[in-house]
VMD Tcl script that builds the backbone (N, CA, C; Angstrom):
set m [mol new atoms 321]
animate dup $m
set s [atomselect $m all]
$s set {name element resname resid chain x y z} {
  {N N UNK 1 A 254.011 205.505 39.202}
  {CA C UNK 1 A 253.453 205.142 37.909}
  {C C UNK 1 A 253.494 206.349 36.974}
  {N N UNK 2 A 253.752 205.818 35.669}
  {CA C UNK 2 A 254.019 207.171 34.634}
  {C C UNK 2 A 252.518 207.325 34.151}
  {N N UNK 3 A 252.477 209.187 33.699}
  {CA C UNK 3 A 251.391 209.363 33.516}
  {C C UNK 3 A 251.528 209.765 31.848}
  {N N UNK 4 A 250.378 209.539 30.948}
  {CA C UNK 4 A 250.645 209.568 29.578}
  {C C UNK 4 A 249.725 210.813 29.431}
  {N N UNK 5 A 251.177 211.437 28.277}
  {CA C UNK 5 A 250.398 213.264 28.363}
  {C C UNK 5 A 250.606 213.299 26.665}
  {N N UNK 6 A 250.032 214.055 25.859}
  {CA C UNK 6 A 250.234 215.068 24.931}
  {C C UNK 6 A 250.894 216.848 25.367}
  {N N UNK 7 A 251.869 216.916 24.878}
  {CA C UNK 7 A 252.733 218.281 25.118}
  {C C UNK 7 A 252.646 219.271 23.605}
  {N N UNK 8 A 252.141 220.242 23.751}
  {CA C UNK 8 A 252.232 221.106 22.481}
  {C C UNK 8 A 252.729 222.174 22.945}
  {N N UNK 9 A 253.999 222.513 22.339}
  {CA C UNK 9 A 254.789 223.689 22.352}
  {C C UNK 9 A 255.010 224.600 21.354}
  {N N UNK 10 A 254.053 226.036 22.084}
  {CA C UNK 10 A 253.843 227.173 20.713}
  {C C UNK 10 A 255.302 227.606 20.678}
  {N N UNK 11 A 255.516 227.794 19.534}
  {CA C UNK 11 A 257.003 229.190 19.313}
  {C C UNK 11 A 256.349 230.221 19.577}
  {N N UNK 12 A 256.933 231.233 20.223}
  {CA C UNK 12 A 256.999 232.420 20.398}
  {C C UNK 12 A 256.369 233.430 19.259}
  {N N UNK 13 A 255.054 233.614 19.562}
  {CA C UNK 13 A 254.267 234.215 18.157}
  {C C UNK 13 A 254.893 235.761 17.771}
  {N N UNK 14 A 254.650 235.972 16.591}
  {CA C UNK 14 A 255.052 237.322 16.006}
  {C C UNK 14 A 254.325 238.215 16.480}
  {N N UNK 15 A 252.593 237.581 17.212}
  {CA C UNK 15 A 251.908 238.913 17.699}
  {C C UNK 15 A 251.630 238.553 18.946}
  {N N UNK 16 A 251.527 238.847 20.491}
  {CA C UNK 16 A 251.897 238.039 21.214}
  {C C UNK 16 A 250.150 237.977 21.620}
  {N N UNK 17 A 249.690 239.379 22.039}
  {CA C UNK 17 A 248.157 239.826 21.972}
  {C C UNK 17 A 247.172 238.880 20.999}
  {N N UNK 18 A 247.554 239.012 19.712}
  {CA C UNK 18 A 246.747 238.355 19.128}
  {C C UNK 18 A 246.813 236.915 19.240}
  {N N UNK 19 A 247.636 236.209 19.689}
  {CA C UNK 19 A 247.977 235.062 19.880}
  {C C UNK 19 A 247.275 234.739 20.936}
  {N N UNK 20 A 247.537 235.539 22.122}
  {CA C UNK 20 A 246.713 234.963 23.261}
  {C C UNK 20 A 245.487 235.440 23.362}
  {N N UNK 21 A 244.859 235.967 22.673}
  {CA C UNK 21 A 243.146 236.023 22.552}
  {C C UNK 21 A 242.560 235.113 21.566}
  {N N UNK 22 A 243.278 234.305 20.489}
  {CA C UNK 22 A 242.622 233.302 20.155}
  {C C UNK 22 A 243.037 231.693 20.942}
  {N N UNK 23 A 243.975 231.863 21.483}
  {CA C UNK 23 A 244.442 230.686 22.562}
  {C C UNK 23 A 242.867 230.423 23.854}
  {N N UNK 24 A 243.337 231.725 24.216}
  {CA C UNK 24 A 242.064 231.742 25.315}
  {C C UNK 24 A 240.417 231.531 25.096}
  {N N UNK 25 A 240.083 232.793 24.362}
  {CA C UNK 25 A 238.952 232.409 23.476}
  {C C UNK 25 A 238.382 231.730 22.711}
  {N N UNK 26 A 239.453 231.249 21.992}
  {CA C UNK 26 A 238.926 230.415 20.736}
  {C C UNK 26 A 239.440 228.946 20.577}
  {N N UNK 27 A 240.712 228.903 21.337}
  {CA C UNK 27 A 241.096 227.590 21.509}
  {C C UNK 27 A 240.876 226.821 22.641}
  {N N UNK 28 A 241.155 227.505 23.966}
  {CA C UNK 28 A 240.328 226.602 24.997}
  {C C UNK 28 A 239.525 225.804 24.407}
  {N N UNK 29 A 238.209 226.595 24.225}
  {CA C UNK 29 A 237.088 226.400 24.327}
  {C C UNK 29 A 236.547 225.448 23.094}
  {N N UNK 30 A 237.784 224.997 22.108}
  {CA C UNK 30 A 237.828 223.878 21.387}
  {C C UNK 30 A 238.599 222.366 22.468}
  {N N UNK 31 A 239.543 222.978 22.749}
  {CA C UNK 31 A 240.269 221.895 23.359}
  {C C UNK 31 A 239.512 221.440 24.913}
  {N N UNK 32 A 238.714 221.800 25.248}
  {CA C UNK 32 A 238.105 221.299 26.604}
  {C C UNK 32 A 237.049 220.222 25.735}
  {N N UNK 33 A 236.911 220.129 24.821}
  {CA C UNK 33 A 236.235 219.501 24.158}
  {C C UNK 33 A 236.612 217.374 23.629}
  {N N UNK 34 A 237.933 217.841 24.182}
  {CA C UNK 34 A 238.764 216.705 23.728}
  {C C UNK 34 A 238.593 215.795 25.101}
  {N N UNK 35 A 237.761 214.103 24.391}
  {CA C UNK 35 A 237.610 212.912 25.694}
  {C C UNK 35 A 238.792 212.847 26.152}
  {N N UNK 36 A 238.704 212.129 27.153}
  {CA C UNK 36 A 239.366 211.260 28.387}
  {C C UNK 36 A 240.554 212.364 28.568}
  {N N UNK 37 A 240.560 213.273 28.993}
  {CA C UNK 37 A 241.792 214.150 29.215}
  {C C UNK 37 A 241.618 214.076 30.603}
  {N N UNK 38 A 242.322 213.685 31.553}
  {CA C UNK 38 A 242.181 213.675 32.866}
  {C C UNK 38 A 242.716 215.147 33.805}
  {N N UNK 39 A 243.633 215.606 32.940}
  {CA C UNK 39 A 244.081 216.892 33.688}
  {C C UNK 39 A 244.856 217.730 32.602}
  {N N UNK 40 A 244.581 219.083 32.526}
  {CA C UNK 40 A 245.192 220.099 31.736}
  {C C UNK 40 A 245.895 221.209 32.325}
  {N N UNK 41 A 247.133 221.204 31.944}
  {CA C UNK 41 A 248.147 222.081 32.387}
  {C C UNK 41 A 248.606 223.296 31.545}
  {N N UNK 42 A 247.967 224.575 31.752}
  {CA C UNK 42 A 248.842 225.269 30.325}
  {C C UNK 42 A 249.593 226.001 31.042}
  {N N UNK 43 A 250.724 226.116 30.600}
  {CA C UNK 43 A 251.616 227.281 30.926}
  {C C UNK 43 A 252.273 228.145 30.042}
  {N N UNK 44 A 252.606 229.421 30.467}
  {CA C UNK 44 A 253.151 230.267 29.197}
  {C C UNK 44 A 254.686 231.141 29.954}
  {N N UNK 45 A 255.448 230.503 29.396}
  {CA C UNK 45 A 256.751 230.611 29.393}
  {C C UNK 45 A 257.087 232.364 29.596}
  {N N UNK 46 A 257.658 232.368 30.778}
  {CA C UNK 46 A 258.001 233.863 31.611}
  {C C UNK 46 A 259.348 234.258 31.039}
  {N N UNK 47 A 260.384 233.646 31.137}
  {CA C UNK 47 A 261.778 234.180 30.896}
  {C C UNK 47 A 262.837 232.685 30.110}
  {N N UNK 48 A 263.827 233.349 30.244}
  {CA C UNK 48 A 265.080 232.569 30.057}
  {C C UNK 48 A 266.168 232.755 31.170}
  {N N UNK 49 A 267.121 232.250 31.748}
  {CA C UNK 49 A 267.702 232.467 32.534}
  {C C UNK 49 A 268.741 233.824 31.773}
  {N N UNK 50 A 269.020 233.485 30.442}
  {CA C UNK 50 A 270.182 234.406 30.366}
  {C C UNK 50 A 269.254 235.587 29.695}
  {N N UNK 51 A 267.945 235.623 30.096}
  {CA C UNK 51 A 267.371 236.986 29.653}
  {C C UNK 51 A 266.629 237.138 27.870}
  {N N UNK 52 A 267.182 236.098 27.008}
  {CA C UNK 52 A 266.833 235.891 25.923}
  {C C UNK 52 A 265.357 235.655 25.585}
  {N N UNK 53 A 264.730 236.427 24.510}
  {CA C UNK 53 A 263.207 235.520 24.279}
  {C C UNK 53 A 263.102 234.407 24.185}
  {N N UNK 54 A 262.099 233.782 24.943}
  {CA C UNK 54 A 262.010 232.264 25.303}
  {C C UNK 54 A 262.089 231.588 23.924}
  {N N UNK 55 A 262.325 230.466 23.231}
  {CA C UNK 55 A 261.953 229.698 22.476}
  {C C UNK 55 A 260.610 229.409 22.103}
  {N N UNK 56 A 260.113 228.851 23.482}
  {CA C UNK 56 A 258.825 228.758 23.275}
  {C C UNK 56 A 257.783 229.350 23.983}
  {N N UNK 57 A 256.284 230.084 24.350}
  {CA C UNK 57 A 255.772 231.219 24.530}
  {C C UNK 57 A 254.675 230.232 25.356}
  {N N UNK 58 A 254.013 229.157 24.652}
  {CA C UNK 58 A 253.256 228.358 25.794}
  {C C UNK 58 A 253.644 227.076 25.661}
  {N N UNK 59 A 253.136 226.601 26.411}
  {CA C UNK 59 A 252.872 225.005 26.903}
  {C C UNK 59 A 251.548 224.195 27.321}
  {N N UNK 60 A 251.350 223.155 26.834}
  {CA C UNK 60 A 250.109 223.044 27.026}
  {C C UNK 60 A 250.096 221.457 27.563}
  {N N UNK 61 A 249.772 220.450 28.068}
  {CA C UNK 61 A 249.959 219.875 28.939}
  {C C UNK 61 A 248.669 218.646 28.914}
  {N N UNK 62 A 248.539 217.866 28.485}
  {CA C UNK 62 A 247.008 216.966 28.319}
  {C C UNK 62 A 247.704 215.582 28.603}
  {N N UNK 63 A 246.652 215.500 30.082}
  {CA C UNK 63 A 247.170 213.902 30.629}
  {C C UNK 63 A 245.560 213.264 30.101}
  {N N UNK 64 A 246.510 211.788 29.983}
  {CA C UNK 64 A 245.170 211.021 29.962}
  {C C UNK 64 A 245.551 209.424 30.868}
  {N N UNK 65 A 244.754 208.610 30.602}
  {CA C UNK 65 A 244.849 207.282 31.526}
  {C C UNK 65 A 245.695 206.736 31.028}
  {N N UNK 66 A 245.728 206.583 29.791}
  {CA C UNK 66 A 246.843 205.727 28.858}
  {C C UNK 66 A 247.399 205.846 27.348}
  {N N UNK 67 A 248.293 205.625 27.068}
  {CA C UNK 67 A 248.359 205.809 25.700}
  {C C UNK 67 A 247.462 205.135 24.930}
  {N N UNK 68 A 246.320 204.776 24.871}
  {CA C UNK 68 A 245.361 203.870 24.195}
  {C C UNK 68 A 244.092 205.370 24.266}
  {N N UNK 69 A 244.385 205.640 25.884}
  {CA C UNK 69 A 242.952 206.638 25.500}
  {C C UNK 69 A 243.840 208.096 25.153}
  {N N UNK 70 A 244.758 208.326 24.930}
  {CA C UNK 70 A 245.385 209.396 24.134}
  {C C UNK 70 A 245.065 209.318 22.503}
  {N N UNK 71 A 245.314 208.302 22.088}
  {CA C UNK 71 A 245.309 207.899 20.896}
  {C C UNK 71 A 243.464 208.025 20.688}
  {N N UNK 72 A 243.096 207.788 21.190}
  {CA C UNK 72 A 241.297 207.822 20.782}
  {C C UNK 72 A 240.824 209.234 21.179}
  {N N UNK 73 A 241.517 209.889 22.114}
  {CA C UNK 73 A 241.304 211.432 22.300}
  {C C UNK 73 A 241.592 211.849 20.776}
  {N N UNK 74 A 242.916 212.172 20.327}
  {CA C UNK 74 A 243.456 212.022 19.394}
  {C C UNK 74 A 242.802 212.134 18.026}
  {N N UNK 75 A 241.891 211.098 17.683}
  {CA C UNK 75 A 241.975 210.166 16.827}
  {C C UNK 75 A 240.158 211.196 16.523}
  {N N UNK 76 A 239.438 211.588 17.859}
  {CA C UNK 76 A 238.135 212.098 17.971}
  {C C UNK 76 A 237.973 213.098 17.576}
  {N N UNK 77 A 236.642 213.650 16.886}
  {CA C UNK 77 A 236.734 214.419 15.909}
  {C C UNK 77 A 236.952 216.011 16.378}
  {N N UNK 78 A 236.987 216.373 18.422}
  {CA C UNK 78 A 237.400 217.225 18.990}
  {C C UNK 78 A 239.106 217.146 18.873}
  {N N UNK 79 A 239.768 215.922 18.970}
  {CA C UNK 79 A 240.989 216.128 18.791}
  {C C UNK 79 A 241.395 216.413 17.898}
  {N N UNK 80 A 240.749 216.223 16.875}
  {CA C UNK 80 A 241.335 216.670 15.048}
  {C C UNK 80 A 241.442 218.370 15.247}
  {N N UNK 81 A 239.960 218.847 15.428}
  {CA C UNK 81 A 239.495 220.195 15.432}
  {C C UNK 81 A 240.730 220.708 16.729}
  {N N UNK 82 A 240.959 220.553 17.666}
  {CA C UNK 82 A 241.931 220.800 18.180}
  {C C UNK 82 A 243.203 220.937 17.804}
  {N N UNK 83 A 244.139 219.940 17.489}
  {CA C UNK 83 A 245.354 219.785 16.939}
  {C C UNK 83 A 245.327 220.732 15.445}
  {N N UNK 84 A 244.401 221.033 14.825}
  {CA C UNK 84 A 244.358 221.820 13.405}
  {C C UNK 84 A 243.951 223.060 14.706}
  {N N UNK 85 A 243.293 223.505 14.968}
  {CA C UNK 85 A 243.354 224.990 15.470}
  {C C UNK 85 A 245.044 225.370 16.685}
  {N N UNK 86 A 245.340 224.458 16.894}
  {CA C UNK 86 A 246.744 224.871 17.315}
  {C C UNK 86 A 247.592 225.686 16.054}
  {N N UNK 87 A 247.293 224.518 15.215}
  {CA C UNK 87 A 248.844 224.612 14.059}
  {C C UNK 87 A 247.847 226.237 13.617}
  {N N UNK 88 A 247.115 226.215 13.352}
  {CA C UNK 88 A 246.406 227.879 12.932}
  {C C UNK 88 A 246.906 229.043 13.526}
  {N N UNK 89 A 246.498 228.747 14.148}
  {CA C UNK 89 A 247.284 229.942 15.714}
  {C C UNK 89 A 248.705 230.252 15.980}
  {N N UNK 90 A 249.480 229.543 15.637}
  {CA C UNK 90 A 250.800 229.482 15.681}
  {C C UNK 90 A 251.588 230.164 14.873}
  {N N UNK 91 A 251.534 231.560 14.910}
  {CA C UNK 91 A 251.823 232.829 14.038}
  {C C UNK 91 A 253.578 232.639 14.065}
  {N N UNK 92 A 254.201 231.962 15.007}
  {CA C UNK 92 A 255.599 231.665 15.458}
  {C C UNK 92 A 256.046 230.768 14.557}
  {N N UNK 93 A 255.590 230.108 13.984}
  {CA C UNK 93 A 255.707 228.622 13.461}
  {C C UNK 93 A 255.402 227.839 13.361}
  {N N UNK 94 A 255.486 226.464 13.172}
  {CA C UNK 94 A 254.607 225.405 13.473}
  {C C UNK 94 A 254.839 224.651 15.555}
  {N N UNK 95 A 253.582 224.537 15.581}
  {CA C UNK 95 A 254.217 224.011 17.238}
  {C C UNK 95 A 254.474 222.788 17.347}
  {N N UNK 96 A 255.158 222.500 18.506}
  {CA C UNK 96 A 255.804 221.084 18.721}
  {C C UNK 96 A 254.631 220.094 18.994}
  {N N UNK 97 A 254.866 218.717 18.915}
  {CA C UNK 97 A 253.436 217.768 19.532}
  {C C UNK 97 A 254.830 216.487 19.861}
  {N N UNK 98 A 254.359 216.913 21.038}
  {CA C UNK 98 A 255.376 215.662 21.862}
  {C C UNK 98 A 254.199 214.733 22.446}
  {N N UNK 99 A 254.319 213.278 22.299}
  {CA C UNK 99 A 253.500 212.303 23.567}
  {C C UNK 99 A 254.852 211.825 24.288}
  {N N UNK 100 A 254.169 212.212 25.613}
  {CA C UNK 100 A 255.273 211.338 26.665}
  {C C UNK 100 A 254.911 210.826 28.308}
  {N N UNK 101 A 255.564 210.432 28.812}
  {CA C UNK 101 A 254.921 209.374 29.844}
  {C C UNK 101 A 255.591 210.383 31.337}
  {N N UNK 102 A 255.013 210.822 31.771}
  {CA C UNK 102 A 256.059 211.627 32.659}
  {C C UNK 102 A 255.927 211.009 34.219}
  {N N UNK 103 A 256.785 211.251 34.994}
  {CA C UNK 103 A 257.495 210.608 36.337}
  {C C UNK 103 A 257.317 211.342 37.389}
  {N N UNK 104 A 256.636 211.678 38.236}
  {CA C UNK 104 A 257.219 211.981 39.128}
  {C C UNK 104 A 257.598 211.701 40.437}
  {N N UNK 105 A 258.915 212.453 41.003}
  {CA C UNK 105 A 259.116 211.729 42.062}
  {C C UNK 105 A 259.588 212.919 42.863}
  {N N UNK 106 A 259.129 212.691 44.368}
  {CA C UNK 106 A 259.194 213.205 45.867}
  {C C UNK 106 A 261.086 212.981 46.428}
  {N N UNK 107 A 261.399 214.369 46.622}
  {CA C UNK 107 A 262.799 213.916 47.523}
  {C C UNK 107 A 262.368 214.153 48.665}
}
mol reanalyze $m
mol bondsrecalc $m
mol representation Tube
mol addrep $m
């Protein structure tokens, strides 16, 4: 069964320090705030294979039960305050906001 996530992908900030002390500090601690999130994944992008600065610097990862309770996460006045303190922070650019249903499967 597919699981329904929100994906936000920072660009690669101009300050990398200052970036990740308001991520940690100041944005967590908005975004734990956001209903029905069933599981949060952040990751922050290590390399490129051919050695190049990554594209993108984090990843951030918000499952929920369904696209119905994404949309009301979303829609709640923690998800507003969330999704606006991303785009703030994002000294790189504006970040990506992907929704998608992801798969996984066991070989």
């Amino acid at each position: 069964m597919a699981e329904t996530k929100i994906v936000v992908m920072y660009p690669y900030p101009s300050d990398v320090d200052k970036f990740e002390r308001a991520y940690v500090d100041e944005h967590m601690p908005i975004a734990q705030k956001i209903p029905n999130v069933k599981r949060f994944v952040a990751t922050k992008v290590a390399a490129t294979p051919t050695g190049d600065q990554p594209t993108f610097y984090r990843i951030a990862e918000l499952y929920f039960e369904s696209l119905d309770s994404l949309k009301e996460a979303l829609g709640s006045e923690a998800g507003q305050a969330a999704a606006g303190h991303a785009v703030s922070i994002s000294s790189g650019g504006m970040p990506t906001f992907l929704i998608a249903e992801e798969e996984t499967m066991t070989f």
